[in-house]
N, C-alpha and C positions, 0 to 999 in steps of 0.2 A: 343595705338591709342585711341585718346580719344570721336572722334566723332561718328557715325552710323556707317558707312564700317568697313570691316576687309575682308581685303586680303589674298592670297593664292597664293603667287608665285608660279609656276608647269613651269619647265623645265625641256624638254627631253634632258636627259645627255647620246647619245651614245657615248661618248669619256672619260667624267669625269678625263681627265689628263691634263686640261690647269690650272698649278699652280694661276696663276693673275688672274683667276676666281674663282677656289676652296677657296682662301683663302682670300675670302670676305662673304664667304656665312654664318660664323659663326656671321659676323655683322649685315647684314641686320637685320633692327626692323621691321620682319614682318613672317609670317609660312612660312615654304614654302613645297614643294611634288616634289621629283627630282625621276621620272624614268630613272634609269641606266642599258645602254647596249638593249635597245628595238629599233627596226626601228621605224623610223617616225611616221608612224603611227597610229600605234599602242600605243605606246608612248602617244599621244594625244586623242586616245579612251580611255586610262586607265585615263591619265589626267582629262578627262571631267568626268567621274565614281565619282573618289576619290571627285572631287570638289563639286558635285551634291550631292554625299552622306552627307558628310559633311555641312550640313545645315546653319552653323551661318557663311559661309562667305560671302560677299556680291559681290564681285568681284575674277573670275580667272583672272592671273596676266602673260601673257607669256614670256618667255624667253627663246633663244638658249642657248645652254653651249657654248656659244663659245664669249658671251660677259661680260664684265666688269663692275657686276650692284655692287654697291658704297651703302653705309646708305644713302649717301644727296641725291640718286637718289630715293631710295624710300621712302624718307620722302615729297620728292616733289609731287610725283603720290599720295600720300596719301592726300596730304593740294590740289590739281585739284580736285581730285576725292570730297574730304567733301566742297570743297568750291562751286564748278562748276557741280555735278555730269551730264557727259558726260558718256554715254551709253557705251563707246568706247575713250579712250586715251590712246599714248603711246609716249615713250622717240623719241631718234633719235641716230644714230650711223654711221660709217664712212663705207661706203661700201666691202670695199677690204682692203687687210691687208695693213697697213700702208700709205695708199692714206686718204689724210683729203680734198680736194677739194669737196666732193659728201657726200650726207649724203643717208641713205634708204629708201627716202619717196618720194613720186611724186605727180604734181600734176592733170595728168590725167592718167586713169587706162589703165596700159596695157592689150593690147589682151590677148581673153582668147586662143588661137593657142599656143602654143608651140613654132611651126615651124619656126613662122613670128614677137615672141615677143620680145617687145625690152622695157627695161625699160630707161626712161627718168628720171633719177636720179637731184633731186635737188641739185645744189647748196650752200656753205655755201654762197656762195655772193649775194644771191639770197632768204636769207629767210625772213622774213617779220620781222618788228619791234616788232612788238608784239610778246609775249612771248608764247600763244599758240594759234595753227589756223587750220584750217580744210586743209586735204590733200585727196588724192584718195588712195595712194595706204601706206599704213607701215608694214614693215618687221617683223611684233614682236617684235620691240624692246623697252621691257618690256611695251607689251600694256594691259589694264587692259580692260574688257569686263563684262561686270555688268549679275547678277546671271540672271534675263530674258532672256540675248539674249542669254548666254551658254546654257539654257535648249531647247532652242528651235533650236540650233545651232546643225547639222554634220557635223565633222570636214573631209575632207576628201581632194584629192592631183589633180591635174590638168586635168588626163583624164578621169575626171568625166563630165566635158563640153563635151568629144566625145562621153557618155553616157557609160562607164564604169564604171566597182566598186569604190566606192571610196577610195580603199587604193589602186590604181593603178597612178603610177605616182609620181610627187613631190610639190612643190610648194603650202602648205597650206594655208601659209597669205597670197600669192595671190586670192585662194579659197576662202578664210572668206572676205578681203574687196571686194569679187567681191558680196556677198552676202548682205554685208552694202550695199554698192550701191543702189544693186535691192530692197533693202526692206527703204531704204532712211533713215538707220542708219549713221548718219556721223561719220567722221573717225576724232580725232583731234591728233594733237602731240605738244607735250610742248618740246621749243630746249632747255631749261635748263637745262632735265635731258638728258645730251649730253655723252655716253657712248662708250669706247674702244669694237670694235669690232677683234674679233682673226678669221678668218678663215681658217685660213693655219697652227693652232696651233694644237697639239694633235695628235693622231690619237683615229680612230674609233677602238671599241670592243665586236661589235655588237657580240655574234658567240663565243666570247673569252672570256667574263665574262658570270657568272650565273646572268641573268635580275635579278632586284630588285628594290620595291619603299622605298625611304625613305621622313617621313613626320616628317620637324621637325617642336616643339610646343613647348611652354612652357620649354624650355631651355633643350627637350630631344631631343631623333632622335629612331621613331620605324622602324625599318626594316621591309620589307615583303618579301620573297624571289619570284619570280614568274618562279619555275621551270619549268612549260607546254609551257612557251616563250622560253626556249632552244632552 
């Protein structure tokens, strides 16, 4: 990376067994910090930790384990990010397993209710000529959130709107753009870095492996084990 930023891919891997993601992750030209086998969210409290501690990167980078991130997808997010630096930008990916009519970005935010939410998924036929543009809501997929707003950011899951803990419940990227919003961080997404979403791939093994982060760098990978997540 030749300009200012340096990134820090962090995906929480409770599954870690969809081959056509595992077996991209040794190309990506970028770090990355994969917690494996942690619930949600927890996952993304350790996430935010590692990244924070970690001082020289300029951008957390997120990602499900359950999508298809490619080198040209993050050589893209890197040439947005040094060219345009937006606060907030991420890819786009196809909803549901093998459905391409809908991508995971909206552009008005759904309720924060649970009960009564309904997201209004974009259209491919529907997206704007221009190659990136501002949306309401994006799934994570692989959105890049600049080192200010992670330090000031808690990550926490939906029924925290009912005034609950926030690792209760689900739904985190709903959580974080509903907090762009409020604080008038705009959300953008580039369709170019256009990525396979798997969610019916794998199974979960939260419970069945021993938690662990692995942070790779400079062409190694250090392990951490995190036995008190048992």
């Amino acid at each position: 990376m030749t300009g200012k930023s340096k990134i820090l891919l962090c995906r929480g891997s409770p599954r870690s067994n969809i081959p056509r993601v595992e077996a991209q992750m040794g190309n990506l030209p970028c770090d990355k910090l994969v917690v494996r086998f942690v619930h949600e969210f927890k996952a993304y409290e350790i996430m935010k930790d590692e990244f924070l501690r970690r001082t020289d990167y300029t951008h957390m980078v997120l990602a499900t384990d359950d999508i298809v991130v490619r080198k040209e997808h993050i050589e893209q997010l890197i040439e947005d990010i040094e060219q345009y630096d937006y606060p907030v930008i991420s890819g786009m990916m196809n909803v549901t397993h093998g459905e391409e009519e809908h991508v995971n970005l909206t552009w008005s935010m759904p309720i924060k209710q649970r009960q009564h939410r309904q997201y209004q998924w974009i259209r491919r036929d529907e997206l704007p000529n221009k190659d990136i543009f501002e949306v309401a809501f994006s799934g994570f997929p692989l959105m890049a959130i600049k080192r200010d707003i992670v330090k000031d950011y808690i990550f926490a899951a939906d029924k925290v709107f009912a005034g609950l803990p926030p690792h209760r419940g689900a739904s985190l990227d709903l959580v974080f753009c509903w907090y762009c919003q409020e604080n008038n961080i705009p959300v953008m997404a580039d369709k170019r870095i256009n990525m396979e979403h798997l969610p019916k791939s794998g199974e979960h093994r939260v419970n069945k492996k021993h938690p662990k982060i692995e942070w790779h760098h400079d062409g190694i990978i250090e392990e951490i084990k995190l036995a008190e997540l048992r």
